[in-house]
C-alpha angles and dihedrals in degrees: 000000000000101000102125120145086226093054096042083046089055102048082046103066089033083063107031095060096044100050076045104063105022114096113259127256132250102268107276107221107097113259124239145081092305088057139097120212090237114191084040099056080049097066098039098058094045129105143156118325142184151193136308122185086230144062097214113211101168146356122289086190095103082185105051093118094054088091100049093097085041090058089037093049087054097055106233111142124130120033111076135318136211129204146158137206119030138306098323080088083062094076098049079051096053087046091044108045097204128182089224138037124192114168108191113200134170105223116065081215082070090063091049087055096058091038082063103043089042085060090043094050092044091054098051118063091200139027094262092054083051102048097042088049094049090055110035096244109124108212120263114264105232143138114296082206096054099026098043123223100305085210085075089056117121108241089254092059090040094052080049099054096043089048096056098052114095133235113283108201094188086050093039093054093051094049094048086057098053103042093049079050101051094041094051085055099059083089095247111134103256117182121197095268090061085048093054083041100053079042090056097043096060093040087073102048078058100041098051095025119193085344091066102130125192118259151186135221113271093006130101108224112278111249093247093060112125116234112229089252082064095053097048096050096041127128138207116242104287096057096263108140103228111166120123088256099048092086143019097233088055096053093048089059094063098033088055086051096047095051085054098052095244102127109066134185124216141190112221150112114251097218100043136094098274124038119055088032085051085052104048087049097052086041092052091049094049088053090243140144136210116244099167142024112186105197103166113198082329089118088052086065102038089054094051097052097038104248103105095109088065090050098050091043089060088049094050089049090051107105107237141158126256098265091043108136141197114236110210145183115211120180128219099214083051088046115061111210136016133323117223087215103039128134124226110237095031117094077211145051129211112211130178120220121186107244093235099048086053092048086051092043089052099042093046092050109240097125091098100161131338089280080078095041092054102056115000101109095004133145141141 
């Protein structure tokens, strides 16, 4: 298995300095009506950011999927969606089938992130393409009779077969330089640090494979921390695999999306001036409504340092339907004491909460500390 520092330094520089100084492509989504200036849309929703001890590579909710019948059973697909953090907001998306996607993130390197998963999306037609590309194991060459068309796999098998591939340098070599390609050409500023970065990035999704973890600075990952492979192949609570990757049909959904710029990633602080104010107003001139706002844990954080009204100020202003809900992590160790809705077996819990009840429930005052945040209107 190739995953040296010495050989990931080296393809690094190789690419860095040719997507450098190479001249940059025409944008790559297709033009048109049907079409979002990407780049464009990019820079106009972006504000100040700022710094999270992660990267953030994937999700640690073992449970994220657990909401996905809960936001069928209301109905909202279609309008905008929201969203923060990486491609776990894929699969809400491919449940959700929104017209458009923002994802608002703190970190730039969380745009990075997006930009790299939107090459390596472009460049796989299916989800084994993709997830073979993303980590730097080429597909095994068999017989379609006796193997069976890997693109019917369940996304377990599939996360099996990927995973046992090894390391290809020579194919490795050849990804890296199209993706770096292909993400330099979406029309976004990129200096030679964000290209080491996108470089780095993918370097560890094929350095740990489907057993990538998420991590913190300084930690070491929890032990409850779900592998890629887990995520992928995770279910809701009925044992229904739900995830983006789990059918063809799902991942077309957000690969379809990506070639036409709709999902696009921002830098900004929720609960600054920027971004949620830049994205009402470009929603309201597209005519669109949220459906969906995916935080995560983000409100933990906004409580402890104080900034959460703001926060909750930008979500009231966004324009959304009736049913719009909130889609929120809480974790239990944040949390101290027990959920209502909690699952054995899960260090957090995802809960839904209607927009509106949560508008009525902060202007009332009843949001005293998180422990009301984090079950006071709540379902799922």
């Amino acid at each position: 298995m190739v995953n040296t520092e010495r050989f990931m330094r080296l393809i690094a520089t190789a690419l860095v300095a040719s997507a450098t100084l190479a001249p940059t492509p025409a944008r790559s989504q297709p033009a048109g009506s049907d079409s979002i200036p990407f780049a464009e849309t990019i820079a106009r929703l972006s504000g100040t950011g700022g710094y999270f001890d992660t990267d953030n590579l994937i999700s640690n909710e073992t449970g994220y999927l657990h909401v996905v019948p809960g936001l069928l059973r209301a109905g909202l697909r279609g309008g905008a969606y929201l969203g923060v953090g990486p491609d776990q907001n894929y699969s809400y998306i491919a449940a959700l089938r929104p017209d458009l996607a923002i994802v608002v993130d703190l970190r730039r390197d969380n745009l990075l992130h997006h930009l790299l998963l939107k090459a390596l999306i472009q460049i796989s037609p299916t989800r084994a393409d993709y997830l073979a590309n993303l980590t730097g194991r080429p597909l095994p060459a068999g017989d379609a009779e006796s193997e069976g068309d890997i693109t019917d796999l369940s996304a377990d098998a599939l996360v099996e077969v990927v995973g046992a591939a090894p390391v290809d340098s020579a194919n490795l070599t050849a990804v890296r330089r199209r993706v770096i390609s292909v993400a330099a050409s979406f029309g976004v500023p990129l200096d030679r640090d964000d290209l080491e970065t996108l470089t780095r990035f993918h370097g560890e999704f094929v350095r740990w494979g489907m057993g990538l973890k998420f991590t913190s600075a300084g930690r070491a990952p929890r032990a409850y921390y779900p592998t890629l492979g887990a995520l992928i192949a995770a279910t809701d609570l009925e044992g229904t695999p739900r995830g983006y990757l789990a059918s063809e049909d799902a991942y077309r959904t957000v690969r379809d999306l990506h070639l036409r710029g709709r999902i696009i990633p921002v830098v900004g602080d929720l609960a600054g001036e920027e971004a949620l104010p830049a994205v009402a107003s470009l929603l309201r001139e597209r005519g669109l409504r949220v459906n969906a706002f995916y935080t995560s844990n983000v409100e933990f954080y906004l409580v402890r340092q104080g900034t959460f009204d703001q926060f909750a100020a930008g979500v009231v202003a966004l324009p959304h339907g009736p049913d719009a809900v909130l889609i929120r992590s809480v974790f239990l160790s944040s949390f101290w004491g027990e959920h209502p809705l909690a699952v054995p077996g899960h260090a957090s819990v995802q809960v839904l909460e209607r927009i509106d009840d949560f508008s009525e429930s902060h202007r009332s005052g009843e949001f005293r500390s998180y422990a009301d945040l984090a079950t006071l209107n709540v379902f799922r």
